[in-house]
N, C-alpha and C positions, 0 to 999 in steps of 0.2 A: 856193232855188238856191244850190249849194256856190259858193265864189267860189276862185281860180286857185291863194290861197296852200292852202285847204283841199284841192285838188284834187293839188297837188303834195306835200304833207304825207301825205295816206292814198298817195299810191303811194311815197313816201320809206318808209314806215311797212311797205308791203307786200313791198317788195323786202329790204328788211334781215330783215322777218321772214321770207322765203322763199329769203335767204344763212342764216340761223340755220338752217332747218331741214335746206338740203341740203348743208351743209357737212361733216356725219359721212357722207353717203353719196356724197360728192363724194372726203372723203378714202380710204374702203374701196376708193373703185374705182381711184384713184392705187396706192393700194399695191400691187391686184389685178394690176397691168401694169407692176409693178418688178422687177427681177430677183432671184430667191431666193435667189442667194448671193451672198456676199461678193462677190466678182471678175467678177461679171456685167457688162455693157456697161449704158450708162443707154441704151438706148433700148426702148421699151416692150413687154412679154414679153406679149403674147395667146395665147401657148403655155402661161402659166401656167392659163388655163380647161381646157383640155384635159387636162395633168397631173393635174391637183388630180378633172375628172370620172374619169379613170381611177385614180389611183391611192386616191382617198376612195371609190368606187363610188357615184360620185353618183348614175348612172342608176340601179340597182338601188331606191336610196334615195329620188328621186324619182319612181319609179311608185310605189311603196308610198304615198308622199302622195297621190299624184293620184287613186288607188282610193281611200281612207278618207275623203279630201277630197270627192270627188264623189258616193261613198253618203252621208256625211252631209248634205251637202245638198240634195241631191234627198230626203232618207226627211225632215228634217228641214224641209225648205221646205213640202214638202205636207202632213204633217201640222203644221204651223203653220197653215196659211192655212184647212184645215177647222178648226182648234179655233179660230182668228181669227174666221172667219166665225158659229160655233156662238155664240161669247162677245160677238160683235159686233152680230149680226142678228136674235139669237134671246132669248126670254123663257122659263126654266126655272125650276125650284124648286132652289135651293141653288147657282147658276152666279156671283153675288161671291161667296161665299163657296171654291169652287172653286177661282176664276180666281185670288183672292189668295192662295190654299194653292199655286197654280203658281207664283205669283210667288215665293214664298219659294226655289226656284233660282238667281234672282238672289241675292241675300243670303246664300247658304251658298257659301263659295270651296271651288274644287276639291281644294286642299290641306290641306283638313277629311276629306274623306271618301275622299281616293284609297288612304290604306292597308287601312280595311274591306271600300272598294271591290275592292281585291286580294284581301283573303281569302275575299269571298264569291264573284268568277269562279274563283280558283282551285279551289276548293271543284265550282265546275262543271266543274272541266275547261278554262275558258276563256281562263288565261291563256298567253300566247308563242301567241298567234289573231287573224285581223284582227276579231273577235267584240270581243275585249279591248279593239282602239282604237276602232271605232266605237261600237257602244253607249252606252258613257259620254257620246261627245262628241256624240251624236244628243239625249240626257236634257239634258244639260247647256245644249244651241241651243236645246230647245224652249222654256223658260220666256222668254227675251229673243223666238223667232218668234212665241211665241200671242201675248204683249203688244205687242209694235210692228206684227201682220195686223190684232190687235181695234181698235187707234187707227187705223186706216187704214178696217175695212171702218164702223166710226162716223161715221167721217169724211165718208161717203158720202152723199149726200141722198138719204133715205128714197123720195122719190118716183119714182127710180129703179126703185127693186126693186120699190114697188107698181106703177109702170106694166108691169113684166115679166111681173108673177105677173098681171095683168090680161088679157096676152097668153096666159097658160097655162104660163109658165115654172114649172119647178118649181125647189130649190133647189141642185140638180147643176147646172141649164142656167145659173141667176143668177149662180153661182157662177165657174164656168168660162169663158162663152161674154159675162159683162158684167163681174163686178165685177173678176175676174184682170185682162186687159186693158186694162181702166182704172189699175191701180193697179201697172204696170208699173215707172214708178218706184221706189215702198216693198217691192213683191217686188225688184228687184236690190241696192237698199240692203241690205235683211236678206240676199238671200245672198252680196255682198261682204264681210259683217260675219263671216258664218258661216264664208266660207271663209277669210280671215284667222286670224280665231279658233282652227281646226283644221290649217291648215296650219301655224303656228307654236305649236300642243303641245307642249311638252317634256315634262313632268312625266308624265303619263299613260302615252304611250309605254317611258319610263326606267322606269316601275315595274312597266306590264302585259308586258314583253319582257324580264324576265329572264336569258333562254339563247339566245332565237331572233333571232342578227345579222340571218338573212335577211328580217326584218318591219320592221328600224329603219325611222325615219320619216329625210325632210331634214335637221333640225333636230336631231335625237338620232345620225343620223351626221354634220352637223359638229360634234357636241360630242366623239368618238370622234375623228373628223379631227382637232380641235384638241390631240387628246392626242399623237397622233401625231406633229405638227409643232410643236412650241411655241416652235424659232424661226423657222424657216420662216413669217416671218406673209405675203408673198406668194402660197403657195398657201391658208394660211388664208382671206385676202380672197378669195381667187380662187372659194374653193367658200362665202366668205357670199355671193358676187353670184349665183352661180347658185343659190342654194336661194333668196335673196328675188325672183329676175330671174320666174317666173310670176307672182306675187303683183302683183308693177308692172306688169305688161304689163295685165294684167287689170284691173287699176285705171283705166291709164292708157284702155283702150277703154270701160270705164263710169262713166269719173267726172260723165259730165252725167247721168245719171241717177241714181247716188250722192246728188251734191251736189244732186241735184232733190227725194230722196227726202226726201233727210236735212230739206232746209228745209220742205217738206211738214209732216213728222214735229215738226217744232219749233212749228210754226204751229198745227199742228193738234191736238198733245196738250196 
C-alpha cells in the first residue's frame, strides 16, 4: 500500500509531466487567437481560424486528408486483421519465415524508398493521383497491422476458437462474429496509430504531387501556407490548430480504448 508522501509525489510527478507536454500546444493556440498585425487590439482574434480556413484552403486540403486517411484505414485495417488472424491462428509451411520478411517494413524508413518509389508510379502513370498517396501508405501500415492483429489474435485463449469450430463455426464466422469484437480495444489502437500515421505524411505527398495543388494533403498545405505568411505567425498557428484539431478530437473520444489497447499490447507481447 503506497503511503500519502508516495501518493503525492507520482501526481506532483504527473502534472508537471502533463505541463511539459501541453505547453507547446498551449502556446500554438495562444498565438492562434493574437492578432496578426502589428496594431491589432489584444483581445483574442477567433477570426483568425476562419481567415487562415479561407485564405490557406484548408477545406479543400482537409477532405483530401479525410479521403486518403479513411481508405487507408479501412483497406489497411482489414487486410491486417486477416493476415493477423492467418499468422496468428493458423499453421502453414513457410508462415515465420513470411511474417518476418513482413516485418522487415518496419525497419526500412520511408525516406529510403520514396524516390524509386516515385519513379516506378510515375513510370505508371500514377503520380499527381490519390493512387500515389494511398498505396504507399496502405504498404507501409500493413507490416506495423499484421504484427500488432497476430500479438493480439495469440493472445487469445485457444479454447475459444475450439469451442466455436465445435459449434460449426468456420474461420470467416470465428473471425468476424468472435475474435474482432473481442478485441475491440487493439483494432482502435492500430487504427488510431494508422490514422495519425497518415494523416501527418508529409514527405510522400511533397514528392508523389508534384504539379497537382488540387490533391495536397493538411499537412503539405500548411507547409505552402507557411510559405505564404512567414510573418504572420497568427494565422500560421491558426491553420496548425485546425489541421491537428481532427487528430485530437478523435483521440480524445478513444483514448480509453487506445490506452486499453496499448496496455494489453505491452502485457501481452
Amino acid at each position: 500500500m503506497t503511503s500519502r508522501l508516495e501518493r503525492i509525489t507520482t501526481y506532483a510527478l504527473l502534472i508537471a509531466a502533463s505541463a511539459f507536454a501541453l505547453y507547446p500546444m498551449g502556446l500554438i493556440l495562444f498565438s492562434a487567437l493574437q492578432p496578426d498585425s502589428v496594431g491589432g487590439t489584444g483581445a483574442f482574434h477567433f477570426d483568425n481560424f476562419e481567415t487562415a480556413w479561407r485564405v490557406g484552403h484548408f477545406g479543400r486540403y482537409m477532405a483530401n486528408s479525410i479521403l486518403v486517411a479513411v481508405v487507408v484505414v479501412v483497406v489497411s485495417a482489414t487486410l491486417s486483421s486477416l493476415a493477423g488472424y492467418a499468422f496468428g491462428t493458423m499453421k502453414f509451411r513457410g508462415s515465420s519465415a513470411l511474417f518476418y520478411l513482413l516485418l522487415l517494413g518496419l525497419m526500412v524508413p520511408s525516406e529510403a524508398i520514396v524516390i524509386p518509389l516515385y519513379y516506378d508510379l510515375r513510370g505508371l502513370g500514377l503520380t499527381d493521383t490519390y493512387a500515389a498517396l494511398i498505396l504507399p501508405q496502405i504498404a507501409q501500415s500493413l507490416a506495423f497491422g499484421v504484427f500488432w492483429m497476430r500479438q493480439y489474435f495469440r493472445s487469445v485463449p485457444p479454447e475459444i476458437v475450439e469451442a466455436a469450430r465445435m459449434d460449426g463455426a468456420g474461420h470467416g464466422r470465428v473471425l468476424w462474429s468472435i475474435l474482432l469484437p473481442m478485441g475491440r480495444p487493439a483494432i482502435i489502437t492500430m487504427v488510431l496509430l494508422v490514422l495519425m500515421w497518415t494523416w501527418n505524411e508529409f514527405l510522400l505527398p511533397l514528392v508523389m504531387l508534384p504539379t497537382n495543388e488540387g490533391l495536397r494533403t493538411a499537412p503539405l498545405g500548411l507547409s505552402f501556407f507557411k510559405g505564404q505568411y512567414t510573418e504572420g505567425t497568427s494565422l500560421l498557428a491558426a491553420g496548425a490548430v485546425l489541421v491537428a484539431l481532427p487528430i485530437v478530437v478523435f483521440y480524445i473520444f478513444a483514448q480509453r480504448h487506445f490506452i486499453r489497447g496499448m496496455l494489453e499490447g505491452s502485457v501481452k507481447g
